[in-house]
N, C-alpha and C positions, 0 to 999 in steps of 0.2 A: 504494500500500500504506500503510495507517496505522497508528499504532502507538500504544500506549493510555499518555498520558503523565503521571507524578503532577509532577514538576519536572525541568525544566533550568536549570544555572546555573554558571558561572564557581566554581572550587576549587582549592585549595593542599593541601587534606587527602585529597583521594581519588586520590594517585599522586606520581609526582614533575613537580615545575614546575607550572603551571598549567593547566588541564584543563577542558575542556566536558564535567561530568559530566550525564548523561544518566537521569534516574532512572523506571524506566517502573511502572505501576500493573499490579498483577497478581500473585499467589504462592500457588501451593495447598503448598509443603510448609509452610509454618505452624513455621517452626527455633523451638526456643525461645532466650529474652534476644535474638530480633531488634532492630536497631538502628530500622528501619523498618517497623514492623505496619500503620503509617497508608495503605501500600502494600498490600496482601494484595488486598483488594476487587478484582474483576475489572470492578465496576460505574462508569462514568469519564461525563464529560462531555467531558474533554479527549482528542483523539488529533490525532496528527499526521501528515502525510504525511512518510517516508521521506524524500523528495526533498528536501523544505524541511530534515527536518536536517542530510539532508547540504550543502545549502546554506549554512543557518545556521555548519557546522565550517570549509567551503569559506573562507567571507567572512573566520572571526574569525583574523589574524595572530598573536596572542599567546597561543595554546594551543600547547604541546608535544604534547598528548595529549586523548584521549578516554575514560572512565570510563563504563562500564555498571553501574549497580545498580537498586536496586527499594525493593520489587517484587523479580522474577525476571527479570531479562534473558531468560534460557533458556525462558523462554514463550513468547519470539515470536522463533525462529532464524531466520526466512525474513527478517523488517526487520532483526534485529540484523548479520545477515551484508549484507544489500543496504547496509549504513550503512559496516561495517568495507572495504567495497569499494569503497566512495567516499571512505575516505578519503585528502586528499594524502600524495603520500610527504616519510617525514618525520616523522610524526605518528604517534606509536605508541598503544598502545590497552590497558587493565587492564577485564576485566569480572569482576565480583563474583558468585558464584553462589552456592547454599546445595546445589544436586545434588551426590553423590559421583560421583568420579571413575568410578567402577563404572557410575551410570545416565548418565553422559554418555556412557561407551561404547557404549550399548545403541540409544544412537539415534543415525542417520548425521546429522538435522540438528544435532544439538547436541554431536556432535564436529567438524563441517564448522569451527561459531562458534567453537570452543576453539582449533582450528587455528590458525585466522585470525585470531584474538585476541590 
């Protein structure tokens, strides 16, 4: 499974402790004063296989945590959950979405991700 990715990178700002935030390319709500627009385009060069990130969170010792943002996380429930279920215990997880609580109810994938998040 791949997942359409604009950055990944080591962070102190998107959670607490230090965090392999995960930033994926992709967003049709269009929020206004988004922090990342340069993320919306669904159109990527770059994607990555699931496994390899879970890999990459596997290997790295000095994350506390894992951060989803965008882009829309909630675009791709099916990788963002296959990722939250790899990861170690131990390792807790903050994903950033711009959906209301109201349309994440409406879909069982993207309240399965909020669950587990």
């Amino acid at each position: 499974m791949l997942l359409p990715v604009y950055h990944i990178s080591k962070s102190e700002a998107n959670g607490p402790g230090i965090r392999l935030v995960i930033w994926v390319q992709g967003c049709r709500l269009n929020c206004r004063n988004c922090f990342n627009p340069e993320t919306h385009s669904f159109r990527t060069d770059k994607e990555m296989d699931v496994n390899d990130i879970i890999e990459l969170i596997q290997q790295d010792d000095s994350i506390s945590g894992v951060s989803f943002s965008g882009g829309e996380p909630l675009e791709y429930p099916q990788a963002i959950l296959k990722i939250l279920n790899g990861l170690r215990p131990g390792l807790n997880s903050i994903l950033f979405s711009g959906y209301t609580l109201e349309e994440v109810l409406e879909s069982p994938q993207k309240l399965a991700v909020i669950r587990k998040a």
